[in-house]
C-alpha positions as a Markdown table, in Angstrom:
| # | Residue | x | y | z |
|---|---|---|---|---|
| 1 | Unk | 115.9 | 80.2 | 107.7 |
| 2 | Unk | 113.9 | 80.0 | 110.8 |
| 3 | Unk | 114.6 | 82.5 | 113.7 |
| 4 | Unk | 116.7 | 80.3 | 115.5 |
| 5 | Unk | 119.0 | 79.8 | 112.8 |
| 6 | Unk | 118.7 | 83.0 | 111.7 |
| 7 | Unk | 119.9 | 83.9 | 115.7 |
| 8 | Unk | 122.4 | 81.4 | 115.6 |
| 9 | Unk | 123.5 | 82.7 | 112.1 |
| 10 | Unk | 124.2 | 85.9 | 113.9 |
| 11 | Unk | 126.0 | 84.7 | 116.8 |
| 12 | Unk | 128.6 | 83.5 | 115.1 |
| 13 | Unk | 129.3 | 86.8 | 112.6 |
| 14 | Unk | 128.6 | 89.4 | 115.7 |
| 15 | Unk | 129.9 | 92.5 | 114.9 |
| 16 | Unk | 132.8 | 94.6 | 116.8 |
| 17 | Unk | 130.8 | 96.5 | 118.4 |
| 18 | Unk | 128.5 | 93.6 | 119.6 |
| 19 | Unk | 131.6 | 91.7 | 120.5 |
| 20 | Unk | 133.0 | 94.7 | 122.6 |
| 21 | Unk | 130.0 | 94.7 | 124.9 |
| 22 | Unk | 129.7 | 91.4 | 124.9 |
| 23 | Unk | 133.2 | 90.7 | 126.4 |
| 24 | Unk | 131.7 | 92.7 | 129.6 |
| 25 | Unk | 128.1 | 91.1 | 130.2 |
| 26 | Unk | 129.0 | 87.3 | 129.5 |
| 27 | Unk | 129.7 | 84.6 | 131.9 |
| 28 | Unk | 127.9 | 86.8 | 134.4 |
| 29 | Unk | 130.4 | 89.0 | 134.6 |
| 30 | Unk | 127.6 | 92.1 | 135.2 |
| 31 | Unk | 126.8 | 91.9 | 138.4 |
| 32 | Unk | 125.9 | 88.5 | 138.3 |
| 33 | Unk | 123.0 | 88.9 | 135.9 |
| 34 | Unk | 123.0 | 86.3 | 133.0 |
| 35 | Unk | 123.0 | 87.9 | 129.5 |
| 36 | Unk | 122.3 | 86.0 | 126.2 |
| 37 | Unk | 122.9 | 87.4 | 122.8 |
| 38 | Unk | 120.8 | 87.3 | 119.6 |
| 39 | Unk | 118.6 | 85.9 | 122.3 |
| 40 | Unk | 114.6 | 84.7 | 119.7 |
| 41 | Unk | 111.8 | 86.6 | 121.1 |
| 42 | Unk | 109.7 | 85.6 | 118.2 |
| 43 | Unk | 109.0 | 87.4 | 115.9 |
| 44 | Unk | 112.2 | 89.3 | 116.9 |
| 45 | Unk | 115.8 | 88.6 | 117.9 |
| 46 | Unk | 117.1 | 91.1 | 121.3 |
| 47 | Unk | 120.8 | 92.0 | 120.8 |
| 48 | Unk | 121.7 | 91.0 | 124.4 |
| 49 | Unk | 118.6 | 90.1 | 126.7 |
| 50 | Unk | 118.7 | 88.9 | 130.5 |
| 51 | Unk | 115.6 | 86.9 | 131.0 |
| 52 | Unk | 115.8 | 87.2 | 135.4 |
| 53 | Unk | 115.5 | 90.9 | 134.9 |
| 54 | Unk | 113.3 | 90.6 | 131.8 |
| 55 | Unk | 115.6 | 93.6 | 130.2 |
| 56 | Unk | 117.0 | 93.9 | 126.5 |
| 57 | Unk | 119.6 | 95.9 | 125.1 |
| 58 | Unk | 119.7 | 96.9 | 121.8 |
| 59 | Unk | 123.0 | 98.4 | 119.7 |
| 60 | Unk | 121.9 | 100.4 | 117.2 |
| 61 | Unk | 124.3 | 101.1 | 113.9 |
| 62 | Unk | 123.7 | 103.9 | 111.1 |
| 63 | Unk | 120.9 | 101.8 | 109.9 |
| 64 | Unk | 118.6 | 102.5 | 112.3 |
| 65 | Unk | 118.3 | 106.3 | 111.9 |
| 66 | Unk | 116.1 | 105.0 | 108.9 |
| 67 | Unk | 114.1 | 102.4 | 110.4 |
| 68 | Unk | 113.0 | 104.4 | 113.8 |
| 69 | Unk | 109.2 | 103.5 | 112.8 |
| 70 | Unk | 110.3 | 99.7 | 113.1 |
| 71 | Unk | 112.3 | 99.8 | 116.1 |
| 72 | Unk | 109.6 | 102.0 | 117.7 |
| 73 | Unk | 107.3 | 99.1 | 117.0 |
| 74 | Unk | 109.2 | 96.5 | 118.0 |
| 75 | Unk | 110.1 | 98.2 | 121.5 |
| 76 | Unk | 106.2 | 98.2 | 122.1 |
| 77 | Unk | 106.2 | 95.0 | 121.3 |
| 78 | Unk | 108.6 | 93.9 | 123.7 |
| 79 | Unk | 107.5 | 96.2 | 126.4 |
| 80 | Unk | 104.3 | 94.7 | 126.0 |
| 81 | Unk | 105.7 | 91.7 | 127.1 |
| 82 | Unk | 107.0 | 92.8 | 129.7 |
| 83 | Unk | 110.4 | 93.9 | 128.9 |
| 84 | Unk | 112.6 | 97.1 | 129.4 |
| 85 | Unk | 114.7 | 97.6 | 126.1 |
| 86 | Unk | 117.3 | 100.1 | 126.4 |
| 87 | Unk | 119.5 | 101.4 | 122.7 |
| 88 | Unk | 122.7 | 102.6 | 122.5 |
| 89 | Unk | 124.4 | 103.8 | 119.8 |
| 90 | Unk | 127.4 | 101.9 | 118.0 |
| 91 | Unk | 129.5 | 104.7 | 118.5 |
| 92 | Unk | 128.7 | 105.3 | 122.1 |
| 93 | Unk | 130.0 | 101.7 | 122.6 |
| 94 | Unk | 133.0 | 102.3 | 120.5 |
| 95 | Unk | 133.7 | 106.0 | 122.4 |
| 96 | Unk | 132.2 | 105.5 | 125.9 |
| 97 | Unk | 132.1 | 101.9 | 127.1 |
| 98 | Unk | 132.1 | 103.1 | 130.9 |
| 99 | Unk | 129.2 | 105.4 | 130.0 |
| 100 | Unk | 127.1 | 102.7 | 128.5 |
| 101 | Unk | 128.2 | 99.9 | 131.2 |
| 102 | Unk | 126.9 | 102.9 | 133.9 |
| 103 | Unk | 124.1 | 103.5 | 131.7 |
| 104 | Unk | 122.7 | 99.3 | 132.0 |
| 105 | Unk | 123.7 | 99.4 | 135.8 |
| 106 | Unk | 121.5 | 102.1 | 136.6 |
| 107 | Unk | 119.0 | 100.2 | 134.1 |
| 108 | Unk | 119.2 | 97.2 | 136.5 |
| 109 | Unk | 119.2 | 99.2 | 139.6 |
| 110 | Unk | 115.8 | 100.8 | 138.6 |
| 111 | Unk | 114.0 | 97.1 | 137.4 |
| 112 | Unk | 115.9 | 95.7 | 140.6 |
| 113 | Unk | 114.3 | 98.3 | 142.9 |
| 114 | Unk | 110.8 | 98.3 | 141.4 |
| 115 | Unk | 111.1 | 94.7 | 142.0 |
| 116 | Unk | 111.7 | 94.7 | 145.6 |
């Protein structure tokens, strides 16, 4: 499976979690910014990534408390390329959606300044 299918593949089984923030960043519903999810940036796939603000979001499940080497890696990667890749834990989704949302706005406000 190449890594648009493998993207595509998991679009369509997102889990609750994903599907809970996604409700709140699609259709521009952010503060206008367009979001994609499970969004190629070879040789990775982003969670949820805005390309205009060149920003990634990552939701990290139990999984990742075993693979911090790899998603240390892969955030320099990305950062490398220019992007600002910010984690969150399932459970902080799951327990403090508000928290998280404030978290990416402040995210946005801080590329959006630097920007200007």
């Amino acid at each position: 499976m190449n890594l648009t299918e493998k993207a595509r593949s998991l679009r369509s089984d997102q889990t609750d979690v994903e599907q809970l923030l996604w409700q709140q960043l699609r259709n521009r519903r952010f503060y206008n910014y367009k979001f994609r999810r499970q969004f190629p940036i070879a040789p990775y796939i982003a969670d949820f990534a805005c390309l205009d603000l060149k920003l990634i979001i990552e939701l990290d499940g139990s999984q990742h408390t075993e693979q911090k080497l790899y998603d240390n890696q892969r955030d320099i990667f990305l950062e490398q390329r220019g992007f600002k890749v910010i984690r969150f834990w399932n459970n902080d989704v799951i327990d403090n959606l508000e928290g998280v949302l404030e978290s990416i706005r402040l995210a946005i406000l801080k590329i959006t300044d630097k920007n200007e």
